[in-house]
mmCIF file of the C-alpha atoms, coordinates in Angstrom:
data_MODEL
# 
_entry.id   MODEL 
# 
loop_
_atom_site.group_PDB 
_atom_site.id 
_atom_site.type_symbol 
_atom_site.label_atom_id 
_atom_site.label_alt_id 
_atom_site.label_comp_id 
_atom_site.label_asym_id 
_atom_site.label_entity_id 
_atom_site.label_seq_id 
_atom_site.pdbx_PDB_ins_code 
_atom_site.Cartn_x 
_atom_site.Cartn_y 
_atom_site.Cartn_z 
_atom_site.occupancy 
_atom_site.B_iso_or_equiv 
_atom_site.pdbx_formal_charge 
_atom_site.auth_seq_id 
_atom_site.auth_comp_id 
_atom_site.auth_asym_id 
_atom_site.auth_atom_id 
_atom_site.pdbx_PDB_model_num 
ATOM 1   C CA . UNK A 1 1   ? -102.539 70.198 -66.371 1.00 0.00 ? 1   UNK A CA 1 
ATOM 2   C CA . UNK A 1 2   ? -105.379 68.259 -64.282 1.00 0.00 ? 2   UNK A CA 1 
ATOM 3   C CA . UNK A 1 3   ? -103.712 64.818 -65.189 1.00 0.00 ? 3   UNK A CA 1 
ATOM 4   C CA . UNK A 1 4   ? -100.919 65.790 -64.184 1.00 0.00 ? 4   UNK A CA 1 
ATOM 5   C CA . UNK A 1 5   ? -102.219 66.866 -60.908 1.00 0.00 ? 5   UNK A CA 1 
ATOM 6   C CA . UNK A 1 6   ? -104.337 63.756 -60.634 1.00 0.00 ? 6   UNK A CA 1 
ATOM 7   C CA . UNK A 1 7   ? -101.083 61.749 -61.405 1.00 0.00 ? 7   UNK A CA 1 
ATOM 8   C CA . UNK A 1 8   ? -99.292  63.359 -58.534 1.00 0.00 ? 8   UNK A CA 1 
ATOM 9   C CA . UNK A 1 9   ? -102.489 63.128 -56.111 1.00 0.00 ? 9   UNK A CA 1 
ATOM 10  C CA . UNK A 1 10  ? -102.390 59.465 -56.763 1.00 0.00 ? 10  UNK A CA 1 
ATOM 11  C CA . UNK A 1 11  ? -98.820  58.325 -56.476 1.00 0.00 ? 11  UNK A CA 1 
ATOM 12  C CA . UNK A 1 12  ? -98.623  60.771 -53.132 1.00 0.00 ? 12  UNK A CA 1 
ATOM 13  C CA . UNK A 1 13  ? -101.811 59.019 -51.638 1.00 0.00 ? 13  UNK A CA 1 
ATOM 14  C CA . UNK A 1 14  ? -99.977  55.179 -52.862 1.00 0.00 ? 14  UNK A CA 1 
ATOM 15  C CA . UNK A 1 15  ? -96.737  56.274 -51.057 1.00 0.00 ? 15  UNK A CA 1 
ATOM 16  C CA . UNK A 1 16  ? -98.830  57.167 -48.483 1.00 0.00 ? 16  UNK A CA 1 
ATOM 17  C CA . UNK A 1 17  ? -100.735 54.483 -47.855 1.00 0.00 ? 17  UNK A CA 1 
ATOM 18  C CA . UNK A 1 18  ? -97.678  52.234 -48.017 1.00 0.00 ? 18  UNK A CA 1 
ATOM 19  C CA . UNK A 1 19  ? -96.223  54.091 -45.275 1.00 0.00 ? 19  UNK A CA 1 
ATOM 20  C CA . UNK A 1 20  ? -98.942  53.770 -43.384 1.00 0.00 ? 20  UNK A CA 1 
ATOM 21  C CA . UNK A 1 21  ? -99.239  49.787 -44.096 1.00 0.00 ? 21  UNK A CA 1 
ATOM 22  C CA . UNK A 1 22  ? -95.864  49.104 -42.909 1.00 0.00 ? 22  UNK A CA 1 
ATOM 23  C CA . UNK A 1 23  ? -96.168  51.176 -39.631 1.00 0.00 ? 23  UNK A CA 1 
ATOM 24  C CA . UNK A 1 24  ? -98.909  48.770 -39.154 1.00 0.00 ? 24  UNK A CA 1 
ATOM 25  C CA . UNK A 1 25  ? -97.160  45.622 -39.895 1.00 0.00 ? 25  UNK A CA 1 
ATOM 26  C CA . UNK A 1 26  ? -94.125  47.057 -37.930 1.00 0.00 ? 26  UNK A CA 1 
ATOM 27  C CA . UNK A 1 27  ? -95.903  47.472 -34.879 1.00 0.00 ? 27  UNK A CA 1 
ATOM 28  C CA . UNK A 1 28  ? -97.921  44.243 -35.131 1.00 0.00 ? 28  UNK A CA 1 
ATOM 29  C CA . UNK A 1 29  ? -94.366  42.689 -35.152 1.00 0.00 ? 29  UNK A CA 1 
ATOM 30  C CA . UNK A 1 30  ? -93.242  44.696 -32.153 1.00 0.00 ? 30  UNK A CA 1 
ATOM 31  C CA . UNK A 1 31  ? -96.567  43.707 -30.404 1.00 0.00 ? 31  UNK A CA 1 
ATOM 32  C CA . UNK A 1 32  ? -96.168  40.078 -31.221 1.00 0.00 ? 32  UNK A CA 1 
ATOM 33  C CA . UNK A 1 33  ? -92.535  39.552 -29.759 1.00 0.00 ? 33  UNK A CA 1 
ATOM 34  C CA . UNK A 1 34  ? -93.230  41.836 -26.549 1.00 0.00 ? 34  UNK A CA 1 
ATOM 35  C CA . UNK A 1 35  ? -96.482  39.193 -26.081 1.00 0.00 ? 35  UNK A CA 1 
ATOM 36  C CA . UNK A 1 36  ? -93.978  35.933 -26.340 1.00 0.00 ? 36  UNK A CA 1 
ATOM 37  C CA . UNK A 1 37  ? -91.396  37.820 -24.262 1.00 0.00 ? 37  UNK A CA 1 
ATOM 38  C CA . UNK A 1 38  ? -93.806  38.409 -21.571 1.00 0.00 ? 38  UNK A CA 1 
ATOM 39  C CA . UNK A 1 39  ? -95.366  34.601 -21.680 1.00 0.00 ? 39  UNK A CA 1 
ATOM 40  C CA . UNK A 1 40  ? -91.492  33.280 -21.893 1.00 0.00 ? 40  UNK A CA 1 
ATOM 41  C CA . UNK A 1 41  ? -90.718  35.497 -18.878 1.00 0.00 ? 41  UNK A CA 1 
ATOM 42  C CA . UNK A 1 42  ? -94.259  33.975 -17.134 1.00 0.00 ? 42  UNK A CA 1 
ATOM 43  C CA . UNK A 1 43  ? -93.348  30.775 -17.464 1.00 0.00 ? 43  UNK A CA 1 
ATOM 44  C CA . UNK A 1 44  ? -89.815  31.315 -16.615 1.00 0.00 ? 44  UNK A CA 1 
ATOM 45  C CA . UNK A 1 45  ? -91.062  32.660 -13.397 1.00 0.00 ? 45  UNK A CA 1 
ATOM 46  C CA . UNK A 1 46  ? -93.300  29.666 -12.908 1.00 0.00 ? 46  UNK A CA 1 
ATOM 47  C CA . UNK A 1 47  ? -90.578  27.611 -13.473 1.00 0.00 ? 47  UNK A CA 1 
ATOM 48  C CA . UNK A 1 48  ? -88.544  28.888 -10.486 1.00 0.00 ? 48  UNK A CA 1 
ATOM 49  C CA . UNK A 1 49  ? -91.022  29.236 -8.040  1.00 0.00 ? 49  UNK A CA 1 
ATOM 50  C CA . UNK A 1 50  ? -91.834  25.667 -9.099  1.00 0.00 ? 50  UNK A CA 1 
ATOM 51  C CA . UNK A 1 51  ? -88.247  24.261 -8.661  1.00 0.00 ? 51  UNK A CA 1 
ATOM 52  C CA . UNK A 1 52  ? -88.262  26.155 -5.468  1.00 0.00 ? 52  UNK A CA 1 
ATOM 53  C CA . UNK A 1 53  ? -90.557  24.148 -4.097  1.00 0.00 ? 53  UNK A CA 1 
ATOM 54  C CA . UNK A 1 54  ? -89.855  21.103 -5.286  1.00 0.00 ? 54  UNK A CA 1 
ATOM 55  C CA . UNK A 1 55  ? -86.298  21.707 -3.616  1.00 0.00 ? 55  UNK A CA 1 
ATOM 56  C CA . UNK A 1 56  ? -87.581  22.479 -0.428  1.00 0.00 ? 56  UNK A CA 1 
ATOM 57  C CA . UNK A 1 57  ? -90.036  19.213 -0.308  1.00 0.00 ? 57  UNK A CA 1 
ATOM 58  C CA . UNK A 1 58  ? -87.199  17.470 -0.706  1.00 0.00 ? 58  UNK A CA 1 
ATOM 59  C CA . UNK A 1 59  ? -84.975  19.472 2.031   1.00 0.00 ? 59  UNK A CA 1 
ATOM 60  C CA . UNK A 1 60  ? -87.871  18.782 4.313   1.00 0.00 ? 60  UNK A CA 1 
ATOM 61  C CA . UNK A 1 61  ? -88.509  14.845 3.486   1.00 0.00 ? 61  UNK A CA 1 
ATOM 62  C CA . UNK A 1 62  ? -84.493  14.452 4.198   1.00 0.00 ? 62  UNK A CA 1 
ATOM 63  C CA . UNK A 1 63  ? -83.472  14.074 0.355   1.00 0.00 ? 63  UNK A CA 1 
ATOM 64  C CA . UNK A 1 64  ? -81.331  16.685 0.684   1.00 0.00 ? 64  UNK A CA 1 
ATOM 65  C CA . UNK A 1 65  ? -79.376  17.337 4.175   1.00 0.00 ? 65  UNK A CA 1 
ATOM 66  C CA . UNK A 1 66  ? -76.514  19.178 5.340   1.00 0.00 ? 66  UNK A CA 1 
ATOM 67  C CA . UNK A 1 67  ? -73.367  17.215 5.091   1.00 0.00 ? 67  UNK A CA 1 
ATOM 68  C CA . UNK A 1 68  ? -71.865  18.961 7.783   1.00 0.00 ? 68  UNK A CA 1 
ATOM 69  C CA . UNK A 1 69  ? -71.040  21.712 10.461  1.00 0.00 ? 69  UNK A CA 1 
ATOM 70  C CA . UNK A 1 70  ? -71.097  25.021 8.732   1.00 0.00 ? 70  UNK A CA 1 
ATOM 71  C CA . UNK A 1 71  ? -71.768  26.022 4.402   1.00 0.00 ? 71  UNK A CA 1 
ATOM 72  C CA . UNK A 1 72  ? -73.016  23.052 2.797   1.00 0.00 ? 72  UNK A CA 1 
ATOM 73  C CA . UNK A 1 73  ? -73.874  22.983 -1.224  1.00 0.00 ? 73  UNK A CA 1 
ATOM 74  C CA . UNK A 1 74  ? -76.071  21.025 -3.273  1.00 0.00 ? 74  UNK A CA 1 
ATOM 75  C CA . UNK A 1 75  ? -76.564  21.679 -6.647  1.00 0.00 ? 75  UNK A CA 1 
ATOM 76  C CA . UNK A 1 76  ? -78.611  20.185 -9.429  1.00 0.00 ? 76  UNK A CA 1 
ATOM 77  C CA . UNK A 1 77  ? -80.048  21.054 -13.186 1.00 0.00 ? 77  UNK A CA 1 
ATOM 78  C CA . UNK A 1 78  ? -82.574  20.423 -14.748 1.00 0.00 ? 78  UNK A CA 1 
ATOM 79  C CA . UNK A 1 79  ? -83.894  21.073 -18.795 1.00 0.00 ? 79  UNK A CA 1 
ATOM 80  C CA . UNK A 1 80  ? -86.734  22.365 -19.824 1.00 0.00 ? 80  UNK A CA 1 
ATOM 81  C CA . UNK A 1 81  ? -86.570  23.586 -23.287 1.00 0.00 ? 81  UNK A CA 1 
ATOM 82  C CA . UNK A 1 82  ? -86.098  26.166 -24.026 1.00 0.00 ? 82  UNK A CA 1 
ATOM 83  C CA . UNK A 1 83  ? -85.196  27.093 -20.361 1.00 0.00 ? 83  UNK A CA 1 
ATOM 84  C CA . UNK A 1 84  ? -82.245  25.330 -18.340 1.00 0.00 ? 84  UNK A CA 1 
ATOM 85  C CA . UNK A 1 85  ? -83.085  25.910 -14.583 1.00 0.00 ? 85  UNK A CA 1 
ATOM 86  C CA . UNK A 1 86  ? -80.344  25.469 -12.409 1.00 0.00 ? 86  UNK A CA 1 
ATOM 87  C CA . UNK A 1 87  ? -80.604  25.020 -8.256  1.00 0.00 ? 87  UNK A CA 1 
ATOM 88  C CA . UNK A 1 88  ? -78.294  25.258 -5.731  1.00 0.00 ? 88  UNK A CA 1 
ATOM 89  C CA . UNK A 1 89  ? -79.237  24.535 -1.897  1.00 0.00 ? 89  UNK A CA 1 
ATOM 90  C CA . UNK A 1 90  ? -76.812  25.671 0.508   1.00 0.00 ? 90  UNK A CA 1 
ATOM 91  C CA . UNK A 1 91  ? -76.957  24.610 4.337   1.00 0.00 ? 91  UNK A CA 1 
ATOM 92  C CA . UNK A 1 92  ? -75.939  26.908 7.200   1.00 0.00 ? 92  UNK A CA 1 
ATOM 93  C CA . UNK A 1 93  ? -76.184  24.277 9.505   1.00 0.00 ? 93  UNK A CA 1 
ATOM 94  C CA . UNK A 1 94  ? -75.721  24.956 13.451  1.00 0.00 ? 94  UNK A CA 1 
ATOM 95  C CA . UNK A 1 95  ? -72.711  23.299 14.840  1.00 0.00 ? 95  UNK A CA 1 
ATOM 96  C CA . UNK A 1 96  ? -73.313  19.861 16.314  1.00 0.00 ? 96  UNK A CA 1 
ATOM 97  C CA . UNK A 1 97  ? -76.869  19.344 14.290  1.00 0.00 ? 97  UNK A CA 1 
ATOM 98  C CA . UNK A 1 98  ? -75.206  18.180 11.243  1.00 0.00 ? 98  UNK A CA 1 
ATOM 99  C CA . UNK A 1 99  ? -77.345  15.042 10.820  1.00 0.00 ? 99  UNK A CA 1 
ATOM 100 C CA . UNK A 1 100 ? -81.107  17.038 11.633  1.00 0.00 ? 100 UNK A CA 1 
ATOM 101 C CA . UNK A 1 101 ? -82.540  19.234 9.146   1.00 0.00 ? 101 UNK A CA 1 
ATOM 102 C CA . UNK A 1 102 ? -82.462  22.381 11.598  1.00 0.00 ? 102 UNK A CA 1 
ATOM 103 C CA . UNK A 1 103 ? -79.742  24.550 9.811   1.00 0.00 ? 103 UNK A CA 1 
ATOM 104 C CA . UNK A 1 104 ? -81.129  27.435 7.420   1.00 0.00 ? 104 UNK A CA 1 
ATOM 105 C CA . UNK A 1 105 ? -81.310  26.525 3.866   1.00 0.00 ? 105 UNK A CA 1 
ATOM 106 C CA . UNK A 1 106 ? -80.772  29.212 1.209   1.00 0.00 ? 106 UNK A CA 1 
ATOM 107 C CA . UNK A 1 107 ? -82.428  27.921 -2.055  1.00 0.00 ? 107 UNK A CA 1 
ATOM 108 C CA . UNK A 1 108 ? -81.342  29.470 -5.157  1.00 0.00 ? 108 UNK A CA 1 
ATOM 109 C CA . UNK A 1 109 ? -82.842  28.761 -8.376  1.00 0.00 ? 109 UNK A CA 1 
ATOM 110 C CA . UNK A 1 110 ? -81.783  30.394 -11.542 1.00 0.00 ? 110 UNK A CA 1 
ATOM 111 C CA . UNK A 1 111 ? -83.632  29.757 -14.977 1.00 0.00 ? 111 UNK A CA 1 
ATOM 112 C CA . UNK A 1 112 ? -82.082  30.838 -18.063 1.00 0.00 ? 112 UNK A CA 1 
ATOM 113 C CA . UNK A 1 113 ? -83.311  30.459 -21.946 1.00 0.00 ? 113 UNK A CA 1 
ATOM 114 C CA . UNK A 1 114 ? -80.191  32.426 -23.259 1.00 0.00 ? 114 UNK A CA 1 
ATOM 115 C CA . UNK A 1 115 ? -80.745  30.853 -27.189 1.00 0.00 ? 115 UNK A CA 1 
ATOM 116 C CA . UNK A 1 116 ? -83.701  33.190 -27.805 1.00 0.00 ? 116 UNK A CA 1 
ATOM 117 C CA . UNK A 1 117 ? -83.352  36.500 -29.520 1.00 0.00 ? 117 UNK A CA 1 
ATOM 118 C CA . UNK A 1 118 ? -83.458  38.218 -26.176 1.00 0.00 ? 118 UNK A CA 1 
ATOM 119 C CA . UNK A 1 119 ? -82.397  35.879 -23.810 1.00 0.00 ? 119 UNK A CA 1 
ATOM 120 C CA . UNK A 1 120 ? -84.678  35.409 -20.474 1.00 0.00 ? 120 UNK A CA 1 
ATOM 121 C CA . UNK A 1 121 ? -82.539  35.083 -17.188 1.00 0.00 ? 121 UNK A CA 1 
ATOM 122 C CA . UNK A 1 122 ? -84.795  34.906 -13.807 1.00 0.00 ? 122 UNK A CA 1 
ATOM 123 C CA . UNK A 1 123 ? -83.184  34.776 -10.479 1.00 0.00 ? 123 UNK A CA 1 
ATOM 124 C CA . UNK A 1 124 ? -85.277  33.258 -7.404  1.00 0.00 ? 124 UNK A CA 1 
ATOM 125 C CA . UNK A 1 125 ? -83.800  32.943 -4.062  1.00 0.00 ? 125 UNK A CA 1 
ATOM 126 C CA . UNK A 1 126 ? -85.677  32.062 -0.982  1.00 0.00 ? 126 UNK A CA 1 
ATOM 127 C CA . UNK A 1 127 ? -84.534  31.230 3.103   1.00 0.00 ? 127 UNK A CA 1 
ATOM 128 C CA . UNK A 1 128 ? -85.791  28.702 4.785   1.00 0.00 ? 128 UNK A CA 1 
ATOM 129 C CA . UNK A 1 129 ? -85.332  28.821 7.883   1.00 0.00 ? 129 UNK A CA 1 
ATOM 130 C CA . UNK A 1 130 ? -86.197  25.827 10.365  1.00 0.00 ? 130 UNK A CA 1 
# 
């Protein structure tokens, strides 16, 4: 009768501690993936605030101007795997200053890493105004 207590004790406490092991391991895994997910989403952020101003050094060094009276649009892309950042400058320039840089630029800069297993998607808009 005690061995076959004993036997029971020590397949219950095996089953046990197996259950316990993989809750571990399971929430290691959980921990590890949030951690990436938050430095992906970190650098996707320092991505756009990076393109952002990169975009507006070159809105206010006359690389990029206004081709007109009224909505202008410039767009451009740019890869940086795993992320694919993507810009578009649009002018609301004042009419009859279509060749000076005083219209109000609105900078939008999206970056996007949509092959991961959850995809990242940060959106980044900023005014400049003159």
């Amino acid at each position: 009768m005690r061995r076959g207590f004993s036997l029971v004790t020590g397949i219950f406490l095996m089953v046990a501690i197996a259950a316990l092991a993989i809750a571990i391991l399971s929430l290691a895994a959980t921990t590890s993936v949030q951690k990436s997910q938050a430095f992906l989403r970190t650098q996707a952020e320092l991505l756009a605030r990076s393109a952002t101003e990169y975009t507006v050094l070159k809105i206010s060094e006359g690389s990029i101007l206004p081709t007109g009276a009224g909505l202008s649009t410039h767009n451009a892309e740019i890869q940086a795997d795993p992320f694919a950042i993507n810009i578009t400058v649009r002018f609301i320039a004042e009419a009859g200053i279509s060749d000076d840089i005083n219209g109000t630029a609105i900078v939008d800069v999206v970056v996007e890493a949509p092959n991961l297993d959850m995809p990242i998607r940060y959106n980044r808009r900023t005014v400049q105004v003159p």
